[in-house]
C-alpha positions in Angstrom: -13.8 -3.2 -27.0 -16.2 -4.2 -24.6 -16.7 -1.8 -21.6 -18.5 -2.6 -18.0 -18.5 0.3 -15.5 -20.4 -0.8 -11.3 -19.6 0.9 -8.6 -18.6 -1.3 -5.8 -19.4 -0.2 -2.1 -17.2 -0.3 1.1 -14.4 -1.8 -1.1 -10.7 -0.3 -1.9 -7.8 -1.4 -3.9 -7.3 -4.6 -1.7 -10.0 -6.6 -2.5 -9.2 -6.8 -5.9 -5.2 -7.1 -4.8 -6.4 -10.2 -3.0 -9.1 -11.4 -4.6 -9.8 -11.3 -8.1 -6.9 -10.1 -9.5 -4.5 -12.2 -8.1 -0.9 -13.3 -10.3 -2.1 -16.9 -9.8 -5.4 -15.9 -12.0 -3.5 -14.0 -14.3 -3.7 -10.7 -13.3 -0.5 -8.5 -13.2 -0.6 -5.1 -10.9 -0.1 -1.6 -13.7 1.9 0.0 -11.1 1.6 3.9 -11.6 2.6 6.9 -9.2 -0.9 7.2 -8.7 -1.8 4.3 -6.7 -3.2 4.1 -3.2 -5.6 2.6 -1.4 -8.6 4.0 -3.1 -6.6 3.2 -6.7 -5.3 0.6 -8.8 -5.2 -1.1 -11.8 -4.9 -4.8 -13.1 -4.0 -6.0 -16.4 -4.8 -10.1 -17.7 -2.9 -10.4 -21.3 -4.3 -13.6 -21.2 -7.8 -13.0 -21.2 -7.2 -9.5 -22.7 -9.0 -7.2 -19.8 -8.0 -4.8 -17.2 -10.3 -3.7 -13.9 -9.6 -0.2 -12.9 -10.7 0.4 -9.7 -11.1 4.1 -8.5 -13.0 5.3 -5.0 -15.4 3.2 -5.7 -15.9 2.9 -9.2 -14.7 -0.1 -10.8 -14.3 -0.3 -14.9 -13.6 -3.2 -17.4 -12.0 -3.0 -20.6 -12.1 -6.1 -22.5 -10.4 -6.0 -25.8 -11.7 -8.6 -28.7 -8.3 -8.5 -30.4 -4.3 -8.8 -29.3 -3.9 -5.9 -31.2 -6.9 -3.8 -30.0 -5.5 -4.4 -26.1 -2.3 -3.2 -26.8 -3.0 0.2 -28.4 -5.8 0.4 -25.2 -2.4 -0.7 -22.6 -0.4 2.2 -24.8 -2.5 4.6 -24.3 -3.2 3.5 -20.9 0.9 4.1 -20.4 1.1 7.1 -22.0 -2.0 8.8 -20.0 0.0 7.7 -16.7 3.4 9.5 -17.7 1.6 12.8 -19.2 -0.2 12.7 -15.5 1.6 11.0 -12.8 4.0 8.4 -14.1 4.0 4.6 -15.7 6.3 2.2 -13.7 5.7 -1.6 -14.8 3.2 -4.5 -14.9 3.6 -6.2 -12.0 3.6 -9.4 -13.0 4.1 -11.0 -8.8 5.3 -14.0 -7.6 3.1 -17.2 -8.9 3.5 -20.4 -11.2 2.7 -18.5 -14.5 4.9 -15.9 -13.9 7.4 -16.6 -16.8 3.7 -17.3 -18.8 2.9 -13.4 -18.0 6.0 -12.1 -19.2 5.9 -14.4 -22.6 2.2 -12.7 -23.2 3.2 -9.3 -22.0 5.9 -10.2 -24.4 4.0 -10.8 -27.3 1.7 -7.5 -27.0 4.6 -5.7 -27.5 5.6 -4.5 -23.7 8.8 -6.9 -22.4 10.3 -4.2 -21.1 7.5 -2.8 -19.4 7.2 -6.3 -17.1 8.5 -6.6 -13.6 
């Protein structure tokens, strides 16, 4: 697992909403009861990564294997019910959409896609 932590000044959630992490690029939304504008995370199970973005403070979890990611998205899941809650991946409206939900899918987490 390879980790990259930055810290990112005068941004919030949105600029990763609308700029990098985008549903056209791959990137579904891990919608969670704690999101808000200084919070969010997004989730690629194509390129095996997901950007956490807190007050500032952005993170990067790449995962080398399938396997590796999705015991890093379960426990990701399970930290989010034990402290807020765990909705869904978000996986928006673009042309890979279906694509998302067949990789989602294949990590083991179908019924986690929205």
């Amino acid at each position: 697992m390879l980790k990259y932590n930055r810290y990112h000044l005068d941004a919030d959630r949105y600029r990763f909403d609308f700029g990098p992490c985008t549903a056209s690029k791959g990137w579904a939304q891990a919608d969670t009861g704690s999101d808000a504008w200084y919070y969010g995370i997004w989730v690629n199970p194509f390129e095996l990564k997901q950007i956490e973005y807190c007050e500032g403070d952005v993170c990067e979890v790449t995962a080398e294997t399938p396997e590796e990611f999705a015991e890093y998205l379960s426990e990701m899941i399970e930290f989010h019910n034990n402290n807020s809650e765990f909705k869904h991946f978000d996986c928006g409206i673009s042309d890979n959409r279906e694509d998302m939900i067949a990789a989602f899918a294949k990590l083991g987490f179908a019924e986690y896609t929205a």
